[in-house]
Z-matrix of the N, CA and C atoms (Angstrom, degrees):
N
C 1 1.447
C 2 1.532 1 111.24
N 3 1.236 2 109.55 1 -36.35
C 4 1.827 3 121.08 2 -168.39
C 5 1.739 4 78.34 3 -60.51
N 6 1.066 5 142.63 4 -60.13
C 7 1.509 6 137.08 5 -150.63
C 8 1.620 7 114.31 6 -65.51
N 9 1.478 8 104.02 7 -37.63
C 10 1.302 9 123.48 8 176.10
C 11 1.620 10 102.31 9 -59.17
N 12 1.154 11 134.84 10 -34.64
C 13 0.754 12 131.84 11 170.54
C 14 1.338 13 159.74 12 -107.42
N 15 1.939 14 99.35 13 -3.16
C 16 1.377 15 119.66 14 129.11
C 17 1.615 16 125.90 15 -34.10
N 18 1.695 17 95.01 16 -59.23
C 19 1.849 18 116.15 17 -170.09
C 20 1.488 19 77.63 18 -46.27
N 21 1.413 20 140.26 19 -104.47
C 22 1.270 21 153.32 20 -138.68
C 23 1.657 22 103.39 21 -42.80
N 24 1.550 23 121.97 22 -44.00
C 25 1.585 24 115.46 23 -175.03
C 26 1.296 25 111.78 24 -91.16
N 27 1.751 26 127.35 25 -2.70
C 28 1.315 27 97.34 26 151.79
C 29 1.553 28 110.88 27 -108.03
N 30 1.640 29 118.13 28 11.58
C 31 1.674 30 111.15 29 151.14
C 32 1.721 31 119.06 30 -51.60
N 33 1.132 32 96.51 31 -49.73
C 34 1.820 33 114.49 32 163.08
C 35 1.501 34 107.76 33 -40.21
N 36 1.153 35 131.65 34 -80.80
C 37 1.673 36 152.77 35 176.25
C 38 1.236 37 77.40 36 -22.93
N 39 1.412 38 125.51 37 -91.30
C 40 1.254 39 116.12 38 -151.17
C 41 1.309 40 120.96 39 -90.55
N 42 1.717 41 136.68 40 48.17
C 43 1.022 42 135.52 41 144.12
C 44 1.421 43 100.98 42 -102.65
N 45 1.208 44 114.46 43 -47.71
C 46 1.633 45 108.04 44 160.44
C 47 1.597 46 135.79 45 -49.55
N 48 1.013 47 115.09 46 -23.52
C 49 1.615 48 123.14 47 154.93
C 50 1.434 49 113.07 48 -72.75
N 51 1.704 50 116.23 49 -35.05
C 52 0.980 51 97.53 50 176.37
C 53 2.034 52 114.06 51 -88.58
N 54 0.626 53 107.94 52 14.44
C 55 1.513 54 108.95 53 171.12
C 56 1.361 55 112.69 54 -90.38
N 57 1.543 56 114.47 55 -13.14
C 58 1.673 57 132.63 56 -177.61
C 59 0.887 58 121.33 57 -80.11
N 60 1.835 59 111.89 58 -55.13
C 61 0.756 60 119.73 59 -151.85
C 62 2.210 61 107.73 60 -115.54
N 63 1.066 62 118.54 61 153.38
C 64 1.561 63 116.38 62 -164.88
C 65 1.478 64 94.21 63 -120.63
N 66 1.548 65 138.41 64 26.68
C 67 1.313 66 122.03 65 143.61
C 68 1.300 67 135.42 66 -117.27
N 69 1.513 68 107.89 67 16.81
C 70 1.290 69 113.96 68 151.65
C 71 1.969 70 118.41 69 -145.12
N 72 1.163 71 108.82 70 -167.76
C 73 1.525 72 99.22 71 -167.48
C 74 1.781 73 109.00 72 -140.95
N 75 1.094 74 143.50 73 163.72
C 76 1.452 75 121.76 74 -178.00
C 77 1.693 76 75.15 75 -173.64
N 78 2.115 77 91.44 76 116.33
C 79 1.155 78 94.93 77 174.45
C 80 1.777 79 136.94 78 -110.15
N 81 1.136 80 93.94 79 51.46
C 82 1.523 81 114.59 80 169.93
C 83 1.258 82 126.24 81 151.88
N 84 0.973 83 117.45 82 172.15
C 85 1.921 84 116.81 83 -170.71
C 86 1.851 85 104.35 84 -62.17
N 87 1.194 86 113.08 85 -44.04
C 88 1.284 87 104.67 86 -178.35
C 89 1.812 88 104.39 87 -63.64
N 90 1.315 89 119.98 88 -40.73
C 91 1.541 90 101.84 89 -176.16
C 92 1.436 91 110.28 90 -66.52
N 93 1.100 92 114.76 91 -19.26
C 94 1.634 93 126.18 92 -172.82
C 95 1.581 94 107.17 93 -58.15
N 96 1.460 95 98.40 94 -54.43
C 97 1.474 96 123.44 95 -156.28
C 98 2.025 97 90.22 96 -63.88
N 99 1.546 98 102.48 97 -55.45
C 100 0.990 99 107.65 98 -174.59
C 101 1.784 100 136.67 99 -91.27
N 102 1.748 101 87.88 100 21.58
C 103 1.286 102 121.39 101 166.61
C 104 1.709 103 108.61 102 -96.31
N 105 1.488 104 114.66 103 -10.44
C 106 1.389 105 97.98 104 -165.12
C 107 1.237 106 90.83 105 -125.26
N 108 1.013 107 118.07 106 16.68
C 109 1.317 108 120.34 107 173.25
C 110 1.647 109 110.78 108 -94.85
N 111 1.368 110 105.55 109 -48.50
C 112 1.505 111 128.87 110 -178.07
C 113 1.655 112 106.31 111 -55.37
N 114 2.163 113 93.82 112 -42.29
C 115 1.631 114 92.50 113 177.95
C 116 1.401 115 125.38 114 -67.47
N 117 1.584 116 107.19 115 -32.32
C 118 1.486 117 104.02 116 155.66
C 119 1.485 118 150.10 117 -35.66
N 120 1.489 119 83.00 118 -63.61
C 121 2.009 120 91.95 119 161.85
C 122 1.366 121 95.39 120 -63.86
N 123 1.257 122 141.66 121 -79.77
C 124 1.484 123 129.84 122 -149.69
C 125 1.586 124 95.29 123 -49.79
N 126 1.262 125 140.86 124 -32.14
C 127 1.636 126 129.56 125 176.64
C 128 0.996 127 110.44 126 -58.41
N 129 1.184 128 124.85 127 -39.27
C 130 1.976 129 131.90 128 -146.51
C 131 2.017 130 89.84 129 -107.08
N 132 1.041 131 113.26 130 -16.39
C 133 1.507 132 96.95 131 -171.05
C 134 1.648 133 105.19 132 -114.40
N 135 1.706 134 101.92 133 -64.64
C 136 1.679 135 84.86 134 178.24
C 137 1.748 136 135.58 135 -113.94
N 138 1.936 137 91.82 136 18.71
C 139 1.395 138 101.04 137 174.83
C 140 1.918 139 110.05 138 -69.64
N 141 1.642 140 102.28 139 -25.12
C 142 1.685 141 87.73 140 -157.28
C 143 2.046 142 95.97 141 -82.86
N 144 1.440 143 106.16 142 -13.69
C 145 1.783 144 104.67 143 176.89
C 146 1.468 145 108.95 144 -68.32
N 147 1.811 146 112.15 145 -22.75
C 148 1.730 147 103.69 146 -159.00
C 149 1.563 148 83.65 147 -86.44
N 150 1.618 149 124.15 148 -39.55
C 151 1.236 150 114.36 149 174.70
C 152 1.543 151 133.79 150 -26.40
N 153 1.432 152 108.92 151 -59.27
C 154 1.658 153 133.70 152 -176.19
C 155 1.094 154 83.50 153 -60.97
N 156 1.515 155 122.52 154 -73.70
C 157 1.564 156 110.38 155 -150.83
C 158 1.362 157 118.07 156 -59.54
N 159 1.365 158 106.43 157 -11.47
C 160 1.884 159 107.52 158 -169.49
C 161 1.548 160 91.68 159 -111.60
N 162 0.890 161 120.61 160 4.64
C 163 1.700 162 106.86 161 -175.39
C 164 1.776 163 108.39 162 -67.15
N 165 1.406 164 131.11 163 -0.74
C 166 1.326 165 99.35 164 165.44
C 167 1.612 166 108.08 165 -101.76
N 168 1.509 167 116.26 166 18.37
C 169 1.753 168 105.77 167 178.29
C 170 1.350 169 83.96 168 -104.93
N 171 1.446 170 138.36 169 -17.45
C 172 0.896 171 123.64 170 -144.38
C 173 1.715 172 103.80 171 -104.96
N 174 1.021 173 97.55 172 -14.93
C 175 2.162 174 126.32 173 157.19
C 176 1.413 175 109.10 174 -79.50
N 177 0.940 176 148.60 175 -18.99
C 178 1.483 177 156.49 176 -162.77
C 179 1.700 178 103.67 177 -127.08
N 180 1.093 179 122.39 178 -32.33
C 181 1.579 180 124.31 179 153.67
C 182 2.168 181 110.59 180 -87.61
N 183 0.712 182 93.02 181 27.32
C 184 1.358 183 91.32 182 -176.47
C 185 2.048 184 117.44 183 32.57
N 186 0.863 185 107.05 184 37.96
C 187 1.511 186 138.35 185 -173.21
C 188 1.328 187 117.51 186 49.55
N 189 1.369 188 116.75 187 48.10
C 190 1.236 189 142.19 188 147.75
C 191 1.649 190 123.46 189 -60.89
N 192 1.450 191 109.01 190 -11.09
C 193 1.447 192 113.79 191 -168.31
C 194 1.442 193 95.07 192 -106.51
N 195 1.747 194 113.12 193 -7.41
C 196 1.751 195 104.89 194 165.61
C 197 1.645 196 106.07 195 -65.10
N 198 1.110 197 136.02 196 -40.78
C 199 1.633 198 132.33 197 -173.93
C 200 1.506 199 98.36 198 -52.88
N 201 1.309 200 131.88 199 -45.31
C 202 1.562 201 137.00 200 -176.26
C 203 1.642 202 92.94 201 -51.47
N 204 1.675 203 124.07 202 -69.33
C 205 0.687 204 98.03 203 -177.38
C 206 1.359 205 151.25 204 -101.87
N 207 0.982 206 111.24 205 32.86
C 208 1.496 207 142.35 206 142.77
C 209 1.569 208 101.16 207 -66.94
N 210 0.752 209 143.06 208 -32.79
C 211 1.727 210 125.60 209 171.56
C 212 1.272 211 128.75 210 -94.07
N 213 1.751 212 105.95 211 -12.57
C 214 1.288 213 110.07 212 147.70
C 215 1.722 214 123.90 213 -84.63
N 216 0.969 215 115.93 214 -21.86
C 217 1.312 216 112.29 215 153.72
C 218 1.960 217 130.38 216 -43.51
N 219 1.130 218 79.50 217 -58.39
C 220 1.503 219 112.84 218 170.73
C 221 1.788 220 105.20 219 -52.09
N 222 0.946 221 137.92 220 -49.82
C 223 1.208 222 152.99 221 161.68
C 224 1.191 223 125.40 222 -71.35
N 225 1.680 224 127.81 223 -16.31
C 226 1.259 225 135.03 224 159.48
C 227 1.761 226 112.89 225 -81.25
N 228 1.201 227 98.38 226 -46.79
C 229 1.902 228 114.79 227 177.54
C 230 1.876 229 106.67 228 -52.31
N 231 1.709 230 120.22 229 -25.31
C 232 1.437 231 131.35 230 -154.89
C 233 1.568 232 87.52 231 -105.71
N 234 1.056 233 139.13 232 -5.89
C 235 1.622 234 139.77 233 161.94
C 236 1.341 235 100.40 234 -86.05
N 237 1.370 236 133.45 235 -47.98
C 238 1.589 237 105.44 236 -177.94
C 239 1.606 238 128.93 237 -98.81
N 240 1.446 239 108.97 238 0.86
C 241 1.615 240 125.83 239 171.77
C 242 1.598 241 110.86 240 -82.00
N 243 1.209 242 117.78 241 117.92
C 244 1.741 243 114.69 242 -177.82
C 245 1.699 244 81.75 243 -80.03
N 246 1.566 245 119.27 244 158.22
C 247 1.086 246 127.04 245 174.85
C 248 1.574 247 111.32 246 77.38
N 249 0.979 248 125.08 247 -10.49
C 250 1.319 249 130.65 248 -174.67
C 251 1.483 250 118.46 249 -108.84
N 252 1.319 251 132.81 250 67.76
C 253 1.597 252 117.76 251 -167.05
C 254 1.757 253 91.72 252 -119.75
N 255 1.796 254 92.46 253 175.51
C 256 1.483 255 132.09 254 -135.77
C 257 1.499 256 83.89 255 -138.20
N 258 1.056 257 133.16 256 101.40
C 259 1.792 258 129.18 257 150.90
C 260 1.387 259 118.14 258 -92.42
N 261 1.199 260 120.05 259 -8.04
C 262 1.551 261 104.32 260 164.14
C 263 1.565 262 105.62 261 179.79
N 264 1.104 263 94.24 262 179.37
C 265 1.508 264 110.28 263 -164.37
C 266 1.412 265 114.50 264 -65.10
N 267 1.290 266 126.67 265 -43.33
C 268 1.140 267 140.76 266 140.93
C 269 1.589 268 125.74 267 -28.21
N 270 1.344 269 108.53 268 -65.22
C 271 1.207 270 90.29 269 -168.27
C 272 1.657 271 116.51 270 -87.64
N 273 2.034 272 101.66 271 9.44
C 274 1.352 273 106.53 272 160.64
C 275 1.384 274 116.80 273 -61.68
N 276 1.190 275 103.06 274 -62.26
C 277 1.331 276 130.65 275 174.72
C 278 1.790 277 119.57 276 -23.73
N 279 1.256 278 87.90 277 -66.67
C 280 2.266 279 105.10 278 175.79
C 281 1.463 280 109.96 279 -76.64
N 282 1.751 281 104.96 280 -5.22
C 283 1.594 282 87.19 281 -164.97
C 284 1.951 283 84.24 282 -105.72
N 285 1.522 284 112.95 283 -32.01
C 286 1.733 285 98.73 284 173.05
C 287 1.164 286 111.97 285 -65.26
N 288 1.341 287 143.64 286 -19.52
C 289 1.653 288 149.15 287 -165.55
C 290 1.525 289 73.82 288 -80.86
N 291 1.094 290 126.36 289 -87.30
C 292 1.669 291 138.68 290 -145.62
C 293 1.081 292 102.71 291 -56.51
N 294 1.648 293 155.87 292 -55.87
C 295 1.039 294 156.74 293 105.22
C 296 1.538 295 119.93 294 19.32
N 297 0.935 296 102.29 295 -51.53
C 298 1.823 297 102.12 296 172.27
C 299 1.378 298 122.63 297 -78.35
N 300 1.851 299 123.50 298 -31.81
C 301 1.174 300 148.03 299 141.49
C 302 1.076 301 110.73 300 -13.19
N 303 1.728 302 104.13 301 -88.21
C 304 1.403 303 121.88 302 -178.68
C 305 1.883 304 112.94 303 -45.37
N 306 1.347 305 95.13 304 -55.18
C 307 1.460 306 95.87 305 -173.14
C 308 1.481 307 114.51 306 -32.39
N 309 1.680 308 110.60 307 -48.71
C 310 1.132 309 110.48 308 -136.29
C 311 1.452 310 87.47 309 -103.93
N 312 1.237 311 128.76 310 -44.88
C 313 1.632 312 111.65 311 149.98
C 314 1.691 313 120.32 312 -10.72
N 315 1.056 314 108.96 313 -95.70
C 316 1.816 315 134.28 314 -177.58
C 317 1.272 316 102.57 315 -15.08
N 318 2.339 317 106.91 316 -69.57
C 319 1.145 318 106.86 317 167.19
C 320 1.374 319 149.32 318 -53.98
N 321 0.935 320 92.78 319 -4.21
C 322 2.004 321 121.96 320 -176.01
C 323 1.644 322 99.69 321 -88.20
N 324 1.543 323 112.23 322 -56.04
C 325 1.605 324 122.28 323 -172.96
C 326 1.768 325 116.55 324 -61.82
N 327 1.410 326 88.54 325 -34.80
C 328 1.859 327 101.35 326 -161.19
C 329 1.373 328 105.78 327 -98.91
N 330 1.568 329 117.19 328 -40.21
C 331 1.426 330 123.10 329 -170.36
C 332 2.062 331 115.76 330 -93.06
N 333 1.034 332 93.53 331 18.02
C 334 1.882 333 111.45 332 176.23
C 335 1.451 334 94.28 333 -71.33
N 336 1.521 335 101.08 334 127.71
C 337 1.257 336 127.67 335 -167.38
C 338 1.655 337 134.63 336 81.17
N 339 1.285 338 87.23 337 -18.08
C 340 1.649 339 89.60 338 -174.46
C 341 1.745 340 102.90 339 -72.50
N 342 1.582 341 100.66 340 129.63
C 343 1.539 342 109.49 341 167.69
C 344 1.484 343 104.61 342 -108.08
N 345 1.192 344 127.76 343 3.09
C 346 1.666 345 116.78 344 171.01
C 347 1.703 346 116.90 345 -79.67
């Protein structure tokens, strides 16, 4: 259940990022829901390979070049969500920062107390 209800508060995160942000668009709670789902797998499968491979800009940016890729993520996840698009790099970019914000807000507000 705890998951069920992550899925739903960072569906939230990111309709609220997208109300922020003007380079991408996500058109309703269900694409949301099933935008953060998509962002999941794309985290768990090909964020930790872009990692390795970028880990020496990402040592030389003092790992500032993880937010990059987090917005290419963000832009890979907006190719397989109908309702879910990415117009630019930018507003990948402000909308995974803002999105991650929110997330971690929400989860902070809603998930107090939970030790599971």
């Amino acid at each position: 259940m705890h998951w069920l209800i992550s899925l739903l508060l960072n569906g939230i995160a990111l309709l609220l990022a997208d109300y922020l942000v003007d380079g991408f668009h996500v058109s309703g709670i269900f694409a949301a829901v099933f935008a953060v789902f998509i962002l999941g797998i794309v985290n768990t499968i090909i964020k930790p390979v872009l990692v390795v491979l970028t880990f020496p800009v990402t040592l030389v940016t003092l790992g500032l070049f993880i937010l990059v890729i987090n917005a290419i993520t963000f832009k890979l996840a907006s190719w397989f969500v109908p309702g879910f698009h990415v117009y630019t790099f930018g507003g990948a970019f402000f909308g995974s920062l803002i999105t991650s914000a929110f997330n971690w807000a929400l989860n902070g507000l809603f998930n107090k107390g939970d030790d599971d």
